[in-house]
Every structure is written in C-alpha cells, then in structure tokens.
N, C-alpha and C positions, 0 to 999 in steps of 0.2 A: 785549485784547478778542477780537481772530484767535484767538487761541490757545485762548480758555476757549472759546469755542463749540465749534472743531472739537474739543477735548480732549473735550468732554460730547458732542458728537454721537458720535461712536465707542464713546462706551458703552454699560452694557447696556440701561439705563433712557432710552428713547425721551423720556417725558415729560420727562426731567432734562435733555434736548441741546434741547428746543421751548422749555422753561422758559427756559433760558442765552440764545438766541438769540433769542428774544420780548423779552426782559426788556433784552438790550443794546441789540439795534438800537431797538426803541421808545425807549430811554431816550436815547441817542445824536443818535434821530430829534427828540426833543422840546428838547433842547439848543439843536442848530442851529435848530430853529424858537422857540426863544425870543431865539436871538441875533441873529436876521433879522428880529425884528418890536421888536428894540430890549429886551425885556425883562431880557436877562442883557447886562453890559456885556463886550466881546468886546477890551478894551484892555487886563484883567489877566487874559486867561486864560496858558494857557503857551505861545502861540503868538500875541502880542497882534495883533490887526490896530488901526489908529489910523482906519483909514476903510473901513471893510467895503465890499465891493461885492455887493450883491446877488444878480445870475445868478454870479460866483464861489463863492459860496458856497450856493447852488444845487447849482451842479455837485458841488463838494465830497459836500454833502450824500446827492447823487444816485448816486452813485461809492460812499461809505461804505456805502450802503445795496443796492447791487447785489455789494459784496463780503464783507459780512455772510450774505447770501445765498447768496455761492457756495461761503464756507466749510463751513457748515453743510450744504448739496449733498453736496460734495464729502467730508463728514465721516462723513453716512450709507449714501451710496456705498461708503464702503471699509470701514465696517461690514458692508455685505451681502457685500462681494467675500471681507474676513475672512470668514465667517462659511460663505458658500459651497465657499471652499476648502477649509475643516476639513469640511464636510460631504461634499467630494470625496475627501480624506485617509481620513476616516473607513470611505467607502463601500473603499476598496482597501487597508484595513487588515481591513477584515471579510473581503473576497476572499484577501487573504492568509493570512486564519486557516482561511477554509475550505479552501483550496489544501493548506494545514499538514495541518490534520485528514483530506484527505482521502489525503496522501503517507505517516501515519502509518498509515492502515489499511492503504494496501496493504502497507507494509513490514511491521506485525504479523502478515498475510494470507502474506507472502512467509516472514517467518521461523518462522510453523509451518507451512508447508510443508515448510521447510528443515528443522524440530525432525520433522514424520512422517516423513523420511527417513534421518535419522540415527538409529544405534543404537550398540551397547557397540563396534562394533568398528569400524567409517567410519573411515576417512584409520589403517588401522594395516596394518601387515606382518605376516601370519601363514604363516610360511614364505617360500614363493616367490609367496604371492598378496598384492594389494594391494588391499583392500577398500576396497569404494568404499556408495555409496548402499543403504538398505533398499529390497528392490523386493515385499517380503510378507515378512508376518505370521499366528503361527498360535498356536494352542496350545504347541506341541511348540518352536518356536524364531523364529527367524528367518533370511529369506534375503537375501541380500545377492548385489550386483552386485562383479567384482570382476576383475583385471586377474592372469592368469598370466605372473610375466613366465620368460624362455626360448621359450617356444610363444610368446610375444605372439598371446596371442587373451582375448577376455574369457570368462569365467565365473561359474557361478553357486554360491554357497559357502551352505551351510545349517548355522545353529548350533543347536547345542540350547540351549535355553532354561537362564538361570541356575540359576529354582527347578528344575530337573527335573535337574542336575546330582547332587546328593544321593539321589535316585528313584530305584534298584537297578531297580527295574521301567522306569521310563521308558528307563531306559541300554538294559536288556537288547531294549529294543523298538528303540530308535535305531539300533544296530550289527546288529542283524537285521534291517533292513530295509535298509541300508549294504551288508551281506553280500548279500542277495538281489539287490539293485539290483543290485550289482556282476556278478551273474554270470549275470542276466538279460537278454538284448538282444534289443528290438523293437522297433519302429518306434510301439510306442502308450508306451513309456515311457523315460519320459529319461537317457540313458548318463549312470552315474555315471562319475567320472575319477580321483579320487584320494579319501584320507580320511584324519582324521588327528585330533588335540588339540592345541587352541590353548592360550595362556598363562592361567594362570586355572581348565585342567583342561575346557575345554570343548569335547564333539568337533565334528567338522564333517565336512559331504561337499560334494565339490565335485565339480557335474554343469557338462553342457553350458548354455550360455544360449539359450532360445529367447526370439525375438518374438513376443510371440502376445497373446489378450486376454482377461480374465476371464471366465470365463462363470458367473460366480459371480452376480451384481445381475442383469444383463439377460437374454431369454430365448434358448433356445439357436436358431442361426440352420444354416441350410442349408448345407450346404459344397459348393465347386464342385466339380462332377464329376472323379472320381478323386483324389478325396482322403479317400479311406475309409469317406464315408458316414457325417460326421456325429459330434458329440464323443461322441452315445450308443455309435456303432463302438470308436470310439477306446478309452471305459471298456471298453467288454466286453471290445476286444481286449486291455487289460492286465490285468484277470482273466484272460483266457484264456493269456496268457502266463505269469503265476504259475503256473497247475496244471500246465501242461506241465512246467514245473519242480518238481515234484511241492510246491512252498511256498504257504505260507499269506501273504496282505498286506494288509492292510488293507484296508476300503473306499472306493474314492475319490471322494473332494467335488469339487462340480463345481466350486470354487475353483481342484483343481488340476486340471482338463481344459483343454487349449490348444489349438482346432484349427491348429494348425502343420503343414504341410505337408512332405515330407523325402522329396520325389522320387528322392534316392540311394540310399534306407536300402531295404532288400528288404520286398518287399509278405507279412509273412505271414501266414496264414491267422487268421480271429477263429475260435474255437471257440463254437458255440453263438449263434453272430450269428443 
C-alpha cells in the first residue's frame, strides 16, 4: 500500500496520487474500525489476533494512518524537488545555448575580420619579402604589410590587381608610376624601395611603411605645428613635387593622404601652396 501511494504521488496526474491515497488509507481506516467494534472477525485475518485489545489497536491504527500520510508528503515533495531541478537544468542549458550563440558570433565577427585581411598573397615568399596582412584596398590592386628580411624592417608591397594583369594600359600606368616614384623624393610622398613580378606575372612595388590614418571616412583634422600644415599641404606638395620633375601623376584621394610626420626627411618647399 507504501508503495502505490508514493509510486502515484510522484506522478504527473496530482488527482491519480489523492485518489490512491484517499481510497487506501480510508479503506484501511474502515477495516480497523470495523474490527474494533467487533464487525469483521480479526482471528482469521493474516495476522490473527485471538483477543484484540483495543487502545493496541488504536495505536496500530493511528500509526498506519499517520504513515499513509507521510508517504504521500513525502511523495509530492519530491515531485516538486524533481520537477524544480529540471527547471534549474533547463534554466542553464538555455544560459549555455546563449553563451554558445553568443561565442559563435564573435568568432564569425573574428574570422571575417581575419577573411578582410587576407588576400592572394598573406603567409607567402615573394622574393626576399614575407607577406603578411592586407592593410588597403583599391581599384588598381592591393597593399600588403610585409617583412624584408636582410634589412629586417617591415614594409609596404603593392600588387597590382589580378584582372588589370592582362590591361596593357593598366600595366603601362603601374610601372609609370613605379618609375616616377622611384626617382621622385619628398617628404609629401612615399619612397619607393624596390619593384619587381611576383609568381603568377604580378608586379608589385615595395615602398616604406608608414603609421598613419585614413583620411579617407572622417574629416581632415589639423596637424600640430610644423608638420606641414595639414594633409591639404602635404597633397599639393606632391603635385608640386611631380612637376618639378617635369611628370605627370595621378590625382591623389584622400585615401591615400597620411598626415605622418618625417622630422628627418628635408623640408621642401610646396609650389603653389
């Protein structure tokens, strides 16, 4: 009878564990009150008594009926304690899914990062250079971060763009401006260093690396005193440096203007500032 109550208490249907435990200990209860008032004869049960005593079986009665009780207690008890726990389970299995979800974006977040900085040529040998990270992107190609070794200093390598490989005209603009650079030197534009064609037929120029910052998205800001007077100085002074060399160069975006500073580099005059 322990057993079937607490069995049905623990389950899911509340009414079915009141029913079990209603239905025995009443039934139970009505027994012993019929065998104390002489009705049911208590000499052939399976525990015959031959001379009942009254408050003995009292107590009996009183006992059976206080542990009927306490099973069925104790049965819906650990129904809720089950029931609680999974609801605690539950609660930090959700936590862990969001935890998940939220370790997958970063890493998504993280690897195209990693994919905008990688291009055709990251982690390869081209020459004596060891190309490293994309640090700009353009029309014409891309520039990469990249490690001279002998000098051991880093540098900046510009490839020309796949499709503009076949471009007779794009070539002829790349290496004229490779040429010019090269024998160009100011202080407003970036010493080329070497040049050359990588595997695959692609040229490249390898200039100095500066630190410096777009002035491309945000507006152009003031530059501390004696440093040229500003990226508008700086463009003019490398038009004004082309014509001195009696060449033609392109016009420059403000993409590629860097107020970098180069206190060593001789101050020369802007034409037309």
């Amino acid at each position: 009878m322990y057993i079937g109550i607490y069995f049905f208490g623990v389950g899911d249907s509340p009414r079915s564990g009141w029913a079990i435990y209603l239905t025995g200990a009443t039934g139970y209860l009505a027994l012993n009150v019929g065998a104390m008032l002489g009705l049911l004869p208590t000499d052939q049960s399976v525990m015959a008594l031959s001379t009942p005593e009254l408050p003995s079986m009292f107590a009996v009665t009183a006992v059976c009926q206080v542990l009927f009780v306490a099973t069925f207690w104790m049965a819906r008890r650990s129904r809720q304690a089950t029931l609680a726990a999974f609801e605690r389970l539950e609660r930090a299995a959700r936590q862990i899914r969001k935890r998940e979800a939220l370790l997958n974006e970063a890493r998504a977040e993280l690897d195209q990062e990693r994919a905008a900085k990688e291009g055709r040529f990251t982690d390869q040998q081209v020459g004596k250079y060891l190309v490293g990270e994309v640090i700009g992107r353009g029309a014409m190609g891309e520039v990469y971060r990249a490690w001279e070794q002998g000098a051991e200093r880093a540098v900046a390598i510009k490839f020309l763009a796949a499709a503009m490989i076949e471009d007779n005209a794009a070539l002829e603009r790349f290496f004229r401006e490779s040429e010019i650079a090269t024998r160009v030197r100011s202080k407003h534009i970036v010493d080329v260093l070497d040049r050359g064609v990588a595997e695959g037929g692609s040229p490249f120029l390898v200039m100095e690396l500066l630190e410096g910052a777009d002035l491309g998205p945000d507006p152009p800001r003031a530059s501390p005193p004696g440093h040229g007077g500003g990226a508008g100085a700086r463009a003019a002074g490398r038009r004004g440096a082309g014509r001195r060399r009696r060449e033609r160069h392109r016009a420059p975006r403000p993409e590629a203007a860097e107020p970098v500073p180069h206190p060593e580099r001789r101050q020369d005059p802007v034409e037309g500032a």
